[in-house]
Biopython code that builds the backbone (N, CA, C, O; Angstrom):
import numpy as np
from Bio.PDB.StructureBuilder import StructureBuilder

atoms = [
    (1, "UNK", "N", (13.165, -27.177, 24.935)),
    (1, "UNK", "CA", (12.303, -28.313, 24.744)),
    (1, "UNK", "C", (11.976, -28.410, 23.255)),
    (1, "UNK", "O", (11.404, -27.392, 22.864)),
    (2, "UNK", "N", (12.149, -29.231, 22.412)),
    (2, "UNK", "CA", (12.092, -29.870, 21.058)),
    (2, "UNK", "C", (10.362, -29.239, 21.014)),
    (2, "UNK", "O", (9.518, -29.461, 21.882)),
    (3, "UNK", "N", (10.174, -28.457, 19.814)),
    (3, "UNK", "CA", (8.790, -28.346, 19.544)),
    (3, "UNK", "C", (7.945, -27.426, 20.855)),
    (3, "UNK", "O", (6.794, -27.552, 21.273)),
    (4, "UNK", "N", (9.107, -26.432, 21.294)),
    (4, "UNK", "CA", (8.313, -25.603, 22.047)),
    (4, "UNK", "C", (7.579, -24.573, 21.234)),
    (4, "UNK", "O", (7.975, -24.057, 20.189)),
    (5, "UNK", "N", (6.290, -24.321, 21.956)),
    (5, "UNK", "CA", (5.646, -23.037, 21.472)),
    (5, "UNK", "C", (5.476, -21.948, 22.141)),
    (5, "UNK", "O", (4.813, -21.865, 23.175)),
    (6, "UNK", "N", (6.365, -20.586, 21.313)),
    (6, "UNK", "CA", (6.360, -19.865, 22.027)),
    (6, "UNK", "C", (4.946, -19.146, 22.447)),
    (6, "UNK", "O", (3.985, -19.479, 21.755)),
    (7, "UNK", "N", (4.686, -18.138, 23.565)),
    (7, "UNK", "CA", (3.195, -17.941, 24.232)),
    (7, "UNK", "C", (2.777, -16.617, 23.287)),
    (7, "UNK", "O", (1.596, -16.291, 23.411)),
    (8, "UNK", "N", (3.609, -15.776, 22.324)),
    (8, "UNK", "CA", (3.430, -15.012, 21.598)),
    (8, "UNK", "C", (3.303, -15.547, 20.041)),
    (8, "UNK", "O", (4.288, -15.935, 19.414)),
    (9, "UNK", "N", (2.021, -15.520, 19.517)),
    (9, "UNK", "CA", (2.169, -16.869, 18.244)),
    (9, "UNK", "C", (1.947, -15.344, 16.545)),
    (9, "UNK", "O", (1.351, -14.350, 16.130)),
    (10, "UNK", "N", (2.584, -15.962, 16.397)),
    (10, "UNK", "CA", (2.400, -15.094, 14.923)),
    (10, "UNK", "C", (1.621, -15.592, 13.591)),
    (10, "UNK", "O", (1.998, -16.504, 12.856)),
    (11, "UNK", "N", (0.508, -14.836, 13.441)),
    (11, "UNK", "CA", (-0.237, -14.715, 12.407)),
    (11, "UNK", "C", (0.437, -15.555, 10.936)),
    (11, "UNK", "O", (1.402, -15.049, 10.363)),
    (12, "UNK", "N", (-0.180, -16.846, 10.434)),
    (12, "UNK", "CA", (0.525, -16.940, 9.111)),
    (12, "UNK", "C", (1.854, -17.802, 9.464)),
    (12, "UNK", "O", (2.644, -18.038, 8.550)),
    (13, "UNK", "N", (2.064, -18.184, 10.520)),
    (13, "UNK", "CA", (3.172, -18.831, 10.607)),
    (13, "UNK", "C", (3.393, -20.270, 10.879)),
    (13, "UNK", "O", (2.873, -20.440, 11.982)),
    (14, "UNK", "N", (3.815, -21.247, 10.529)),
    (14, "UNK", "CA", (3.166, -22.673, 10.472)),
    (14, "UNK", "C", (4.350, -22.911, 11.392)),
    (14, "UNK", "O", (5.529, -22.577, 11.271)),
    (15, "UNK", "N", (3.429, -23.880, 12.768)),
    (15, "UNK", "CA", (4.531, -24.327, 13.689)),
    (15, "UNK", "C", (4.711, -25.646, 14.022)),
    (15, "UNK", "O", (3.624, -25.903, 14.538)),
    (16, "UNK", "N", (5.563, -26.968, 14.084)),
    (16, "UNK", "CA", (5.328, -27.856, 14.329)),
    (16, "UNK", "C", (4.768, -27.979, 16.157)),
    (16, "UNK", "O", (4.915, -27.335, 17.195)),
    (17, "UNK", "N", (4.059, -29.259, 15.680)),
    (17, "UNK", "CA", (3.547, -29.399, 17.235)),
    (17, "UNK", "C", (4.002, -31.289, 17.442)),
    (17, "UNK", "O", (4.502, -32.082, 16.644)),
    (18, "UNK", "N", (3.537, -31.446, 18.900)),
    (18, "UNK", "CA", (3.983, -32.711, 19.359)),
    (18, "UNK", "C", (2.979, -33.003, 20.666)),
    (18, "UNK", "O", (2.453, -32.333, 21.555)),
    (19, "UNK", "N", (3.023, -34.268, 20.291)),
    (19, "UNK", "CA", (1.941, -34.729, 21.667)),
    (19, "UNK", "C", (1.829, -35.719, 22.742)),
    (19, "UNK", "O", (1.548, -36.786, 22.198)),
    (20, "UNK", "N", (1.915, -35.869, 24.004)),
    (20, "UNK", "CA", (2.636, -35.958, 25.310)),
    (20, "UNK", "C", (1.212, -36.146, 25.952)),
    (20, "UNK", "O", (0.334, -35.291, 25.833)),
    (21, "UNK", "N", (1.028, -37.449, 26.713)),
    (21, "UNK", "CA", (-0.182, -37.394, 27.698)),
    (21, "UNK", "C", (0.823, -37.630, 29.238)),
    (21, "UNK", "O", (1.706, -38.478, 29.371)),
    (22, "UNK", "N", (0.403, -36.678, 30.218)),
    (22, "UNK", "CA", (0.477, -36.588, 31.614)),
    (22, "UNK", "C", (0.220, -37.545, 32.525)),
    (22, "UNK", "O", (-0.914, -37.832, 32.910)),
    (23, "UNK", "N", (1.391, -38.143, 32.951)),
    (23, "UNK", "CA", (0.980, -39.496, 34.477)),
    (23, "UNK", "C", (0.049, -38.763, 35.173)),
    (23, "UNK", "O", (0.121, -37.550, 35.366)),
    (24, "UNK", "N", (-0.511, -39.231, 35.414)),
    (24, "UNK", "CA", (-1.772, -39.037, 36.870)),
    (24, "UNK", "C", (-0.612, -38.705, 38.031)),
    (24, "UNK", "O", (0.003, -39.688, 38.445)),
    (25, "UNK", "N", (-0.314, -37.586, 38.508)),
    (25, "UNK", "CA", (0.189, -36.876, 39.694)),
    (25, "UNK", "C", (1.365, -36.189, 38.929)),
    (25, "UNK", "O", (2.244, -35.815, 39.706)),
    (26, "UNK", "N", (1.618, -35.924, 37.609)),
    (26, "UNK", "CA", (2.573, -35.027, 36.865)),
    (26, "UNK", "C", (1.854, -33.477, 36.983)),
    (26, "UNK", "O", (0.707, -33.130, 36.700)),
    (27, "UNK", "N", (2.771, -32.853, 37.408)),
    (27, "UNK", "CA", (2.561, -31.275, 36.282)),
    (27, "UNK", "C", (3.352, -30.563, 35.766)),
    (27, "UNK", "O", (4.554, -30.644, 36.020)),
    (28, "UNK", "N", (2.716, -29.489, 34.711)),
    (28, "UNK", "CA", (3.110, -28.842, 33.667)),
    (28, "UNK", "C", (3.089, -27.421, 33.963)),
    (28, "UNK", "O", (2.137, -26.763, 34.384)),
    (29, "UNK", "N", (4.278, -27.032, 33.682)),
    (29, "UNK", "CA", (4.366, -25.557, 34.245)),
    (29, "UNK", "C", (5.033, -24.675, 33.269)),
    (29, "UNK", "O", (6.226, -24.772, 32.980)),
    (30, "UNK", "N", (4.117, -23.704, 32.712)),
    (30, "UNK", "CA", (4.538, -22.614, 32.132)),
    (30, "UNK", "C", (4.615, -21.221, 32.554)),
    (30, "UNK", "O", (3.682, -20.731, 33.190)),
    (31, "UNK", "N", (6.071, -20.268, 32.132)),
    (31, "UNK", "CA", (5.838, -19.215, 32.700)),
    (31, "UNK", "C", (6.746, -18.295, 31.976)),
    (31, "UNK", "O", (7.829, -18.537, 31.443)),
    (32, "UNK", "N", (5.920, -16.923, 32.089)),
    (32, "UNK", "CA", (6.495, -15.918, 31.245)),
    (32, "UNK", "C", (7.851, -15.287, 31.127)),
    (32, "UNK", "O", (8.367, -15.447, 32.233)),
    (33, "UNK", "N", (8.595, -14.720, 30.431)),
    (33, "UNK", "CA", (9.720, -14.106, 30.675)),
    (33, "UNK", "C", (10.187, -13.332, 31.478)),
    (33, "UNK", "O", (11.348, -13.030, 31.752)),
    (34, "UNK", "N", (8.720, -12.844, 32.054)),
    (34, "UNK", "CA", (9.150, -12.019, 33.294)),
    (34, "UNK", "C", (9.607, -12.352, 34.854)),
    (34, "UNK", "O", (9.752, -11.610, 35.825)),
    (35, "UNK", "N", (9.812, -14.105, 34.646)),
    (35, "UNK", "CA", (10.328, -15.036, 35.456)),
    (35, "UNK", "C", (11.581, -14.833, 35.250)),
    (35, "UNK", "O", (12.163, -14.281, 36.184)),
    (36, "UNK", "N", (12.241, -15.110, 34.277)),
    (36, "UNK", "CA", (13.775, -15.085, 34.101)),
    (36, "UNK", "C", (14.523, -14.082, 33.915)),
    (36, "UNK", "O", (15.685, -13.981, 34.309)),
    (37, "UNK", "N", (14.036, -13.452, 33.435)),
    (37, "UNK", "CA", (14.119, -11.725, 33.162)),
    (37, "UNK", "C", (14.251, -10.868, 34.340)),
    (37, "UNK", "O", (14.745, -9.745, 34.442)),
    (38, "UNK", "N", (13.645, -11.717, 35.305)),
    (38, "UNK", "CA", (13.878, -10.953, 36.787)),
    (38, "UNK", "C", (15.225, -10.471, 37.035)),
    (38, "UNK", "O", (16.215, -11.040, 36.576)),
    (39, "UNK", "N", (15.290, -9.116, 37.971)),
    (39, "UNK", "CA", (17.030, -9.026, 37.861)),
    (39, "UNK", "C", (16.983, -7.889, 39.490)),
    (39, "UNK", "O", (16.236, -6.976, 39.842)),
    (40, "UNK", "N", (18.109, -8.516, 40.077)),
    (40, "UNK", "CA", (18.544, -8.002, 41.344)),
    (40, "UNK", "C", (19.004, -7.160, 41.269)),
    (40, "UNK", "O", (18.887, -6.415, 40.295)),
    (41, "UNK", "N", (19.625, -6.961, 42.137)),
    (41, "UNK", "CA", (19.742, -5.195, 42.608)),
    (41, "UNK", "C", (21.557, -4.911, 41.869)),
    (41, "UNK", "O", (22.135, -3.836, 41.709)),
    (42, "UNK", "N", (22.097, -6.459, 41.524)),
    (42, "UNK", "CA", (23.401, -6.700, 40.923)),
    (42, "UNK", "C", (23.370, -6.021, 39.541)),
    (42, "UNK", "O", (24.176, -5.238, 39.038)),
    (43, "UNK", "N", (22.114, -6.582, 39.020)),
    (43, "UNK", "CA", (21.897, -6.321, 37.065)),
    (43, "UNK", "C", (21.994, -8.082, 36.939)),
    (43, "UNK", "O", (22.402, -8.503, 35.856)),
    (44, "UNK", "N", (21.577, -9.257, 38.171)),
    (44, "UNK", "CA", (21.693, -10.135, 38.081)),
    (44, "UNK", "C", (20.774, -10.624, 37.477)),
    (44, "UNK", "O", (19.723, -10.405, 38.078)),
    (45, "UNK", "N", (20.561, -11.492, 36.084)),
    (45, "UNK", "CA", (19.268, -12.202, 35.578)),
    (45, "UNK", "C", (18.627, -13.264, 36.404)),
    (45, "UNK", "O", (19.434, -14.187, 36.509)),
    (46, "UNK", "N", (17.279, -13.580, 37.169)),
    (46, "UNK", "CA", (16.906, -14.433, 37.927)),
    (46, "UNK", "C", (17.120, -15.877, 36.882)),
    (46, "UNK", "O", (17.473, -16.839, 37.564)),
    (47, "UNK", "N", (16.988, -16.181, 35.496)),
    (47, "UNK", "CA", (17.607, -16.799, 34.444)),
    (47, "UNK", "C", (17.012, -18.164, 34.371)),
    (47, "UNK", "O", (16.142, -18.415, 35.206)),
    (48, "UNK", "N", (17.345, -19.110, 33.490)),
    (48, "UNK", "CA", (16.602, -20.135, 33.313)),
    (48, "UNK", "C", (17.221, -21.174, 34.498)),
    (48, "UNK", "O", (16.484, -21.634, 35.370)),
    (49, "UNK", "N", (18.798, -21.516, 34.417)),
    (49, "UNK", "CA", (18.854, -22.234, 35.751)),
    (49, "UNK", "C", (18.012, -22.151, 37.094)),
    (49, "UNK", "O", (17.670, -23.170, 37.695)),
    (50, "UNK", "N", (17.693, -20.831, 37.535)),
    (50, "UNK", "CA", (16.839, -20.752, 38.728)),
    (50, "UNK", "C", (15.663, -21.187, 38.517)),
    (50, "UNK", "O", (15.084, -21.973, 39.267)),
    (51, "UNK", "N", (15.093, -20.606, 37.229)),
    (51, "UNK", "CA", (13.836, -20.963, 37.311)),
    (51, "UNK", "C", (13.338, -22.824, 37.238)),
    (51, "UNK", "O", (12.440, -23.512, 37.723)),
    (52, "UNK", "N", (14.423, -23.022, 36.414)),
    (52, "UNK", "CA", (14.498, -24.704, 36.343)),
    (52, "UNK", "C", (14.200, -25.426, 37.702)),
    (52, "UNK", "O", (13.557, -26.473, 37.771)),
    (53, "UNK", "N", (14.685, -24.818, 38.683)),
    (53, "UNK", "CA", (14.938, -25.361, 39.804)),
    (53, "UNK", "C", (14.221, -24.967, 41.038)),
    (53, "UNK", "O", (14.306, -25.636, 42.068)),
    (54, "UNK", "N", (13.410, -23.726, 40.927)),
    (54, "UNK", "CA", (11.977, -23.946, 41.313)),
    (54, "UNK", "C", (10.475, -24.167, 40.807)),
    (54, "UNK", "O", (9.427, -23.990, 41.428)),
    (55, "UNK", "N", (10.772, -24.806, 38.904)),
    (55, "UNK", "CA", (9.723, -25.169, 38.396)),
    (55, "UNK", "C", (9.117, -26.325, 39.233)),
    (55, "UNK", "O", (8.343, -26.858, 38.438)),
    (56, "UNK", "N", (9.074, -26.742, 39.953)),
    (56, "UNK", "CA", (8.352, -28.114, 40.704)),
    (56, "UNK", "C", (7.290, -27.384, 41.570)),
    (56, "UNK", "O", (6.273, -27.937, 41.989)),
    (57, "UNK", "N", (7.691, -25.821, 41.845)),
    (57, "UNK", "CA", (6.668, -25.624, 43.454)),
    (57, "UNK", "C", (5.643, -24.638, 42.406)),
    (57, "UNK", "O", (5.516, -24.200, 41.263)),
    (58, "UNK", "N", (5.199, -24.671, 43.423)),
    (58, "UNK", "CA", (3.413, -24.401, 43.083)),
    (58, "UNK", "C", (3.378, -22.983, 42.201)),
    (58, "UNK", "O", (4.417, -22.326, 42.126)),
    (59, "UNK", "N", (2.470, -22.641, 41.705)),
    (59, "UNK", "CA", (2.562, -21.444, 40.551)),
    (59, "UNK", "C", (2.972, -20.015, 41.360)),
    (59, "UNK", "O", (3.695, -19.152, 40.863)),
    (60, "UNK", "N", (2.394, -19.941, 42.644)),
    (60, "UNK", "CA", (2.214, -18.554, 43.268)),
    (60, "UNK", "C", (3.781, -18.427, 43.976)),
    (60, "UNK", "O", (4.348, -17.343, 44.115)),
    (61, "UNK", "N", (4.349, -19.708, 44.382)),
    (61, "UNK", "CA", (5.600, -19.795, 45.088)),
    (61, "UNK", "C", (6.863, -19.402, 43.480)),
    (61, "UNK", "O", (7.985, -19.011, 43.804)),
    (62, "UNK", "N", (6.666, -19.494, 42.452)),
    (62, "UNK", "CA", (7.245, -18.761, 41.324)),
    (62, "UNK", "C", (6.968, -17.432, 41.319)),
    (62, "UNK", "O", (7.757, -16.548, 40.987)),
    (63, "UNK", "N", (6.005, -17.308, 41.634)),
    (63, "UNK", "CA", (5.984, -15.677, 40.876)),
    (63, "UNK", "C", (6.630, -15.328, 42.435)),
    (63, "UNK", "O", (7.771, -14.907, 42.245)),
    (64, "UNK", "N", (6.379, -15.345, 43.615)),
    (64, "UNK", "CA", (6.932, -14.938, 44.505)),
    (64, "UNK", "C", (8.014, -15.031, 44.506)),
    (64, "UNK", "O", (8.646, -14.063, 44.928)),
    (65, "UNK", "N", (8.562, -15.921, 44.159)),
    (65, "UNK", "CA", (10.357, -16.256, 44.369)),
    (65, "UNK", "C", (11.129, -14.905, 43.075)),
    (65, "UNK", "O", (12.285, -14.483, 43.093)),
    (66, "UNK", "N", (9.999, -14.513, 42.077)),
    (66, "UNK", "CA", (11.069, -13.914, 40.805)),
    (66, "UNK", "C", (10.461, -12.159, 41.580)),
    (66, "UNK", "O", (11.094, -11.113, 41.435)),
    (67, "UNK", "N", (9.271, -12.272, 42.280)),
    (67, "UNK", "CA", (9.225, -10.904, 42.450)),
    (67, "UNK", "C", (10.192, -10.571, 43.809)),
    (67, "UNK", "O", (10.597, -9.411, 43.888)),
    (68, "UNK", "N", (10.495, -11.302, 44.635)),
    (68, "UNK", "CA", (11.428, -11.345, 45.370)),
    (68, "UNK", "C", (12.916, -11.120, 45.125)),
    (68, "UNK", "O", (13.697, -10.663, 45.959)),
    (69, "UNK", "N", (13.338, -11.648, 43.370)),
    (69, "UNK", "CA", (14.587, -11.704, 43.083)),
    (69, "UNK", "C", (14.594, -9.970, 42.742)),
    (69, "UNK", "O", (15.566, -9.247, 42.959)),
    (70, "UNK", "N", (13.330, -9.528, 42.185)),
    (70, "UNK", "CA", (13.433, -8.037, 41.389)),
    (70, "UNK", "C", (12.519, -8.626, 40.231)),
    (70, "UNK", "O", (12.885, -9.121, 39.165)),
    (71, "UNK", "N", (11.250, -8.444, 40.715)),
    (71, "UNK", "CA", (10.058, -8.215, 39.468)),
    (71, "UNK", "C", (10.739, -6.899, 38.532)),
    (71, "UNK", "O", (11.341, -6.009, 39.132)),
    (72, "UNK", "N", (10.640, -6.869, 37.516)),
    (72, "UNK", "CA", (10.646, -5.859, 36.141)),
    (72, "UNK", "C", (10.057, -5.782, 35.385)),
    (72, "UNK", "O", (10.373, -5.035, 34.459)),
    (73, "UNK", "N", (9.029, -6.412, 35.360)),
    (73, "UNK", "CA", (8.306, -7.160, 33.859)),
    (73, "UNK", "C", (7.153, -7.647, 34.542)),
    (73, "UNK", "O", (7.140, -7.850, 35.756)),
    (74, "UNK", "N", (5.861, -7.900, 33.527)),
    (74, "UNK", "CA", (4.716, -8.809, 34.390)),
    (74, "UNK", "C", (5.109, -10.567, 34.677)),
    (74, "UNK", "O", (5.873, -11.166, 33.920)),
    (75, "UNK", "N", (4.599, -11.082, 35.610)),
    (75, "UNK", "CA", (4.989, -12.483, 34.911)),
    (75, "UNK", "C", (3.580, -13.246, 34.901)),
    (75, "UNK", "O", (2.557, -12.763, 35.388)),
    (76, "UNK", "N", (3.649, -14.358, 34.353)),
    (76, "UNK", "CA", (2.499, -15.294, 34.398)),
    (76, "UNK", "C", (2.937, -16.655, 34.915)),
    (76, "UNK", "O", (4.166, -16.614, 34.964)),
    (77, "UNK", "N", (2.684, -17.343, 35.152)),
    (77, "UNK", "CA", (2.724, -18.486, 35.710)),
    (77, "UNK", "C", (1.627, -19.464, 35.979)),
    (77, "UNK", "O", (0.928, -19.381, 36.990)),
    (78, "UNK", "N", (1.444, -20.608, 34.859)),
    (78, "UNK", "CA", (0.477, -21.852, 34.816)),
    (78, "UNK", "C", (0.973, -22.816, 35.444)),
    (78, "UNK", "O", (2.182, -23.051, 35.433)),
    (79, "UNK", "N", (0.214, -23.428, 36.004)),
    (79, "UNK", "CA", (0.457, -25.226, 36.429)),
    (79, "UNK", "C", (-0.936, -25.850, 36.329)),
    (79, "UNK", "O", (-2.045, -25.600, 36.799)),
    (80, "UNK", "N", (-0.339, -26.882, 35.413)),
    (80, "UNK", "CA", (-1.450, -27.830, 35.148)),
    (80, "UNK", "C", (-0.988, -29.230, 35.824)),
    (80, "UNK", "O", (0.099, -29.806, 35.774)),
    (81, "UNK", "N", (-1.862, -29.476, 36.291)),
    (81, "UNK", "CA", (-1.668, -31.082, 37.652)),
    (81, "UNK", "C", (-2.755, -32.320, 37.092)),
    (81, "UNK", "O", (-3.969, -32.336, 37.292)),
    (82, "UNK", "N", (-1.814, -33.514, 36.210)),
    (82, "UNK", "CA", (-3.154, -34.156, 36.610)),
    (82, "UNK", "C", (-3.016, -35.217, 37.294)),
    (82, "UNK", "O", (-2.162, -36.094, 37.165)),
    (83, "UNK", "N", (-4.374, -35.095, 38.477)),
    (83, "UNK", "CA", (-5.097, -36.121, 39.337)),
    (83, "UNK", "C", (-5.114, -37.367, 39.288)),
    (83, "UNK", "O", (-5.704, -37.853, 38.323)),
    (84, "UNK", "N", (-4.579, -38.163, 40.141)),
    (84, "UNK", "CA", (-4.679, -39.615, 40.386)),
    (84, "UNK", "C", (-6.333, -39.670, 39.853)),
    (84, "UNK", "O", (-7.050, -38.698, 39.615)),
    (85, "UNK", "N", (-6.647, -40.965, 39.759)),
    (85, "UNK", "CA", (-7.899, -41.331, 39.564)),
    (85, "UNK", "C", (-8.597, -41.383, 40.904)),
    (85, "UNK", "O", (-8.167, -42.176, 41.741)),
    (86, "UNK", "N", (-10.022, -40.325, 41.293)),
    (86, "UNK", "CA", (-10.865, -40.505, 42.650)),
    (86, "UNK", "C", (-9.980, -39.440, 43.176)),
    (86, "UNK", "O", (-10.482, -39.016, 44.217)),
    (87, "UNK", "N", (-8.837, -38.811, 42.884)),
    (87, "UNK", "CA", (-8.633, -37.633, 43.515)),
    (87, "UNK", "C", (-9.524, -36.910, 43.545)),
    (87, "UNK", "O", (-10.573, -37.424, 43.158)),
    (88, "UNK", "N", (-9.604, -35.554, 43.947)),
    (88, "UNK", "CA", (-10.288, -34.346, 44.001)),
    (88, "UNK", "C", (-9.105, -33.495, 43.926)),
    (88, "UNK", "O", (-8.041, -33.919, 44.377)),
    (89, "UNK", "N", (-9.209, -32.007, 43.252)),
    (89, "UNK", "CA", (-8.913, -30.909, 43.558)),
    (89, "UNK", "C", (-9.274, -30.204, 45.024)),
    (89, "UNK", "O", (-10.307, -30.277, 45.689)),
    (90, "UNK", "N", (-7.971, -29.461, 45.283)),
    (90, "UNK", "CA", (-8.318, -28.661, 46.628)),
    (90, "UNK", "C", (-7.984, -27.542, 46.007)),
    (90, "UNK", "O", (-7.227, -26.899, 46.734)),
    (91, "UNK", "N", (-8.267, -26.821, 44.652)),
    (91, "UNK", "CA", (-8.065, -25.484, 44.341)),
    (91, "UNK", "C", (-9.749, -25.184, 43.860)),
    (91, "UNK", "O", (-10.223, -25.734, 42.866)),
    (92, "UNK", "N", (-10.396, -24.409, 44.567)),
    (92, "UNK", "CA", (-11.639, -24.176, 44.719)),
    (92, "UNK", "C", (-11.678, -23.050, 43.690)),
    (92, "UNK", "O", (-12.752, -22.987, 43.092)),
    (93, "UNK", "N", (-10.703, -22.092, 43.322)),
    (93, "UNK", "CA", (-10.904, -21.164, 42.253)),
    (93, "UNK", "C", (-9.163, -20.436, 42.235)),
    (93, "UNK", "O", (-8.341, -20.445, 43.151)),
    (94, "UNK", "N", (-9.055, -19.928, 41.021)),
    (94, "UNK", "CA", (-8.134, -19.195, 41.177)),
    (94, "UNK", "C", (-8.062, -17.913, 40.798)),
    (94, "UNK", "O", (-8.730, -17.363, 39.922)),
    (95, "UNK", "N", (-6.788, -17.207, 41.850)),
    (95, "UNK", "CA", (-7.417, -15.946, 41.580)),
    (95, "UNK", "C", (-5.587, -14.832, 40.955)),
    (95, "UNK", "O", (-4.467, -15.197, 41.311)),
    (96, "UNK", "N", (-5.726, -14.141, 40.456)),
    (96, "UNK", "CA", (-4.774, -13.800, 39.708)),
    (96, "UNK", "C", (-3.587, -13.425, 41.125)),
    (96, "UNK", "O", (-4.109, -13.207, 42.218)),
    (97, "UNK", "N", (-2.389, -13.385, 41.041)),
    (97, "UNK", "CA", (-1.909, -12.878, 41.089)),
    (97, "UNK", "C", (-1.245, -11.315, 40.962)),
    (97, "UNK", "O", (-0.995, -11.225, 39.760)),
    (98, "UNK", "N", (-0.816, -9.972, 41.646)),
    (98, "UNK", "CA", (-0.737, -8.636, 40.953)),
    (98, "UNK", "C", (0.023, -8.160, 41.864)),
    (98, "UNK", "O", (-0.168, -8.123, 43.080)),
    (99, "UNK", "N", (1.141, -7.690, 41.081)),
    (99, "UNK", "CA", (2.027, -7.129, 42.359)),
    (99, "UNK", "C", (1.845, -5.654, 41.432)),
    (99, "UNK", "O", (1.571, -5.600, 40.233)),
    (100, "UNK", "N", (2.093, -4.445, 42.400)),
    (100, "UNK", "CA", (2.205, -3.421, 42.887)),
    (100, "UNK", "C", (2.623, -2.669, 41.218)),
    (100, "UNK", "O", (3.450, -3.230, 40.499)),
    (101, "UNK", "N", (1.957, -1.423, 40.797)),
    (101, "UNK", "CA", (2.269, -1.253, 39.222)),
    (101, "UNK", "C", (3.874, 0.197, 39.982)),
    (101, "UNK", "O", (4.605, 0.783, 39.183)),
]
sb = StructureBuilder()
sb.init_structure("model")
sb.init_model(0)
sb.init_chain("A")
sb.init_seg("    ")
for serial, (resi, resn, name, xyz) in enumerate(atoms, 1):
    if name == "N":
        sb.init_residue(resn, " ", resi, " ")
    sb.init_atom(name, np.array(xyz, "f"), 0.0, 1.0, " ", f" {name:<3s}", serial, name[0])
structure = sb.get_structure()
């Protein structure tokens, strides 16, 4: 993505930025390397094609799908949703995710 920022930012380092407002029922989903980085029992990378292609489902259905492929790594996983107008949220709080050290 043109003008991505990476989630590890370095001190002193000047980055271009860019700015994008969200349709009402779009979301935005970011997630750590420990998504793609995932690796099966092959030495298979879970990799950016996969992840491309379950970026649409919900944050917890990612991390499940990469700890399923072979968690190795922590992962994180954001989704930001925004609301039709007079919607409401049905996420009452959220609570981390933690699989097994």
């Amino acid at each position: 993505m043109p003008n991505a920022l990476p989630l590890g930012i370095v001190s002193g380092t000047t980055y271009e930025t860019s700015q994008f407002q969200l349709r009402p029922g779009s979301r935005l989903t970011f997630y750590s390397d420990g998504v793609v980085e995932a690796q099966n029992e092959k030495g298979e990378l879970f990799g950016f094609e996969r992840g491309q292609q379950i970026s649409t489902r919900p944050a917890a259905a990612i991390v499940e799908a990469a700890k399923r492929f072979g968690q190795s790594d922590d992962i994180t996983v954001v989704t930001i949703e925004r609301l039709a107008t007079g919607q409401e949220s049905t996420i009452g709080h959220i609570e981390p995710v933690l699989a097994p050290a």
